[in-house]
C-alpha positions as protocol buffer text, in pm:
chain_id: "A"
residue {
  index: 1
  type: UNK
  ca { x: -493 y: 901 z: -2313 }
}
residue {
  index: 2
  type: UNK
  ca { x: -505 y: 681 z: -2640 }
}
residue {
  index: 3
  type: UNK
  ca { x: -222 y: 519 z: -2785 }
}
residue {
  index: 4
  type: UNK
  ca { x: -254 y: 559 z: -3184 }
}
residue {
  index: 5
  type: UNK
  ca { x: -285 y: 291 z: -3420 }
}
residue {
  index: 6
  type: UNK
  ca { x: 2 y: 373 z: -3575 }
}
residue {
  index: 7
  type: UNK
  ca { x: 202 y: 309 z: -3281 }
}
residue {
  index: 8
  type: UNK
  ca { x: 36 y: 28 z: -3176 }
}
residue {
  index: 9
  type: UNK
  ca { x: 89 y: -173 z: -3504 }
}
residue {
  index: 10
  type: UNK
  ca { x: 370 y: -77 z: -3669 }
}
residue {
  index: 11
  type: UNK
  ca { x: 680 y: -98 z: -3454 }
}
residue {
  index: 12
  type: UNK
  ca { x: 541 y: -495 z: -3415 }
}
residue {
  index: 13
  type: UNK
  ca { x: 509 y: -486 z: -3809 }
}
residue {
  index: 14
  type: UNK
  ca { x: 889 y: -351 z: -3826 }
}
residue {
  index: 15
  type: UNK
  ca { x: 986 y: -597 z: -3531 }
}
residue {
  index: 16
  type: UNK
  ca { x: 829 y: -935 z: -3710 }
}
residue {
  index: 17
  type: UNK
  ca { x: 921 y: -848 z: -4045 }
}
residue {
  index: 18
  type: UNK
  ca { x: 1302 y: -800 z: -3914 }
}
residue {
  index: 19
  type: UNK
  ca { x: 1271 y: -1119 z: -3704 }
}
residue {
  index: 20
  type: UNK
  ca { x: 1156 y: -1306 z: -4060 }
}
residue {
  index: 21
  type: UNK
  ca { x: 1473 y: -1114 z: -4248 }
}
residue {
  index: 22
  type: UNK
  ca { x: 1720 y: -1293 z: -3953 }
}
residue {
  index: 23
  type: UNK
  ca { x: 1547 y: -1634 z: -4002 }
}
residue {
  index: 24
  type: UNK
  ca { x: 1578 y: -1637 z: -4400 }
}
residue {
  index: 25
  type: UNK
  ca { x: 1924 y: -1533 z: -4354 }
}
residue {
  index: 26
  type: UNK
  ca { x: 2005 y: -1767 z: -4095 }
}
residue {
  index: 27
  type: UNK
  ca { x: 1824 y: -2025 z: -4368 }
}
residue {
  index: 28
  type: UNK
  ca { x: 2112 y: -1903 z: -4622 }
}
residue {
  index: 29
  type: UNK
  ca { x: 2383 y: -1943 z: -4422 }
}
residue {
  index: 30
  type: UNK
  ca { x: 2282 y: -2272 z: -4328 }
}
residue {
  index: 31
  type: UNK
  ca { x: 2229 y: -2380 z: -4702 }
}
residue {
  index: 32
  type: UNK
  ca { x: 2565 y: -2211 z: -4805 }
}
residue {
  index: 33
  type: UNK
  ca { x: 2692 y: -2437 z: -4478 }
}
residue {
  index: 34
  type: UNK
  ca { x: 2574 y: -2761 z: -4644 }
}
residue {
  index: 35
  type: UNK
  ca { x: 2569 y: -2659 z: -4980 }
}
residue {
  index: 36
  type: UNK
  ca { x: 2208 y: -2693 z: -5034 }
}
residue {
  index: 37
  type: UNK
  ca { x: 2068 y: -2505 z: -5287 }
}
residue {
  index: 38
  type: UNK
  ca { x: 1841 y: -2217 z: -5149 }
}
residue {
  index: 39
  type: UNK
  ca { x: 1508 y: -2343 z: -5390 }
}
residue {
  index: 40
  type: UNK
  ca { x: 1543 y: -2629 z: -5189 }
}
residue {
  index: 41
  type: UNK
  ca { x: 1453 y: -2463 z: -4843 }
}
residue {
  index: 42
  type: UNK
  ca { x: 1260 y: -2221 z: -4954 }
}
residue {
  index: 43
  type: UNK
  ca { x: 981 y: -2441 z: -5104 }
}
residue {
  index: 44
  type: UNK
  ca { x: 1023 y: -2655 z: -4791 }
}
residue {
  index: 45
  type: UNK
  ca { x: 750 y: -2692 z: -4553 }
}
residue {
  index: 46
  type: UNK
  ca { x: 700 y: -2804 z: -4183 }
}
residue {
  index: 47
  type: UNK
  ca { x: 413 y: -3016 z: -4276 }
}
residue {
  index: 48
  type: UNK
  ca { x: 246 y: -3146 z: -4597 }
}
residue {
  index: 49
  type: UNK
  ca { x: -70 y: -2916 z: -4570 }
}
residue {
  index: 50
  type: UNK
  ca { x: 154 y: -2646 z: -4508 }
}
residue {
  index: 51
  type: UNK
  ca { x: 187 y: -2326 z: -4744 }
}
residue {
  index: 52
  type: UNK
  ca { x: 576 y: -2391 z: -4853 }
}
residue {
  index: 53
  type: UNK
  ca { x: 818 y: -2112 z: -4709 }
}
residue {
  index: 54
  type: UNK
  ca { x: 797 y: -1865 z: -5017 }
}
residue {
  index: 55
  type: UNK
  ca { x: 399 y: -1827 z: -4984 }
}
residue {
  index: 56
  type: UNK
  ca { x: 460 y: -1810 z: -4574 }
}
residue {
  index: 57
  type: UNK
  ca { x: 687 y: -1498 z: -4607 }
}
residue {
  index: 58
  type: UNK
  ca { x: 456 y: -1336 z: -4891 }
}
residue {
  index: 59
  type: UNK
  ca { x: 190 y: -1348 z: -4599 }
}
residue {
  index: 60
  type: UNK
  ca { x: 373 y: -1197 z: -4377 }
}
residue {
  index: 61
  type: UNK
  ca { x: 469 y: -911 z: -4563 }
}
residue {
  index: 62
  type: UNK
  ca { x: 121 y: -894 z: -4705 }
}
residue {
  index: 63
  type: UNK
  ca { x: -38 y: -835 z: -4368 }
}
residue {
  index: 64
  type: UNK
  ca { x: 227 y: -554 z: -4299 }
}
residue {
  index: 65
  type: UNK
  ca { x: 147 y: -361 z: -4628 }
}
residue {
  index: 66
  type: UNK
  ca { x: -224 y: -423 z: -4627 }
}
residue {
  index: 67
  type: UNK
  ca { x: -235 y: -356 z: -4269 }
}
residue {
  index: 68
  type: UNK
  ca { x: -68 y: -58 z: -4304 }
}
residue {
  index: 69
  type: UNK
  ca { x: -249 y: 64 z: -4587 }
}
residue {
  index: 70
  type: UNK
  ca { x: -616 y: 26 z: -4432 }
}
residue {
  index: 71
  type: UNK
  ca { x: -478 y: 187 z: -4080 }
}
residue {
  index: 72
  type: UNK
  ca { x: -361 y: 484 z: -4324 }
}
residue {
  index: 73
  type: UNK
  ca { x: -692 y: 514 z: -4533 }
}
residue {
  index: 74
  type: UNK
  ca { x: -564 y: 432 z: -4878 }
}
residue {
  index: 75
  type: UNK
  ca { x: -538 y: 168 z: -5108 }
}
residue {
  index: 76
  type: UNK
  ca { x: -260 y: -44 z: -5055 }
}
residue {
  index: 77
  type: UNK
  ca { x: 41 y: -36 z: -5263 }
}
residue {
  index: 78
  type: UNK
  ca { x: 90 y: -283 z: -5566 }
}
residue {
  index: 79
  type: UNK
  ca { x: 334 y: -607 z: -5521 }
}
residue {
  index: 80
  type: UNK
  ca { x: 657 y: -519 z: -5690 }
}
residue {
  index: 81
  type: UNK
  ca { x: 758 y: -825 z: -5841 }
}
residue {
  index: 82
  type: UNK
  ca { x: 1143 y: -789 z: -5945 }
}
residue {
  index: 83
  type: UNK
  ca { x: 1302 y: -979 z: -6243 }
}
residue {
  index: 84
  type: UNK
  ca { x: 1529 y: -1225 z: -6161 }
}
């Protein structure tokens, strides 16, 4: 018996992408803590040649939307980019 793409890729999708949500928010907290502002740590990085932390989670949640989208057959759906 085969296990289906689907359910081989996805619930790890779901399960990194949720990970990523508790680190960011554990970033907040931290930054509401110390009273940093947020830009701050999100255009940190770990190491100069390092993507900073905003291009690192756009990555991420490319991989899961592309990935999805090829597994699926269609063209993947458009960034949505909201005002701030």
């Amino acid at each position: 018996m085969t296990t289906p793409m689907y359910q081989a890729a996805v619930p790890v999708l779901i399960r990194t992408l949720n990970n990523l949500i508790g680190i960011l928010e554990k970033g907040r907290v931290h930054a509401e803590a110390k009273t940093i502002d947020p830009a701050v740590l999100i255009n940190a990085r770990l190491y100069p040649d390092m993507f900073p932390v905003s291009r690192q989670v756009q990555i991420a949640s490319d991989v899961a939307r592309r990935g999805v989208a090829r597994l699926a057959g269609v063209e993947p759906p458009p960034i949505l980019r909201l005002k701030p």
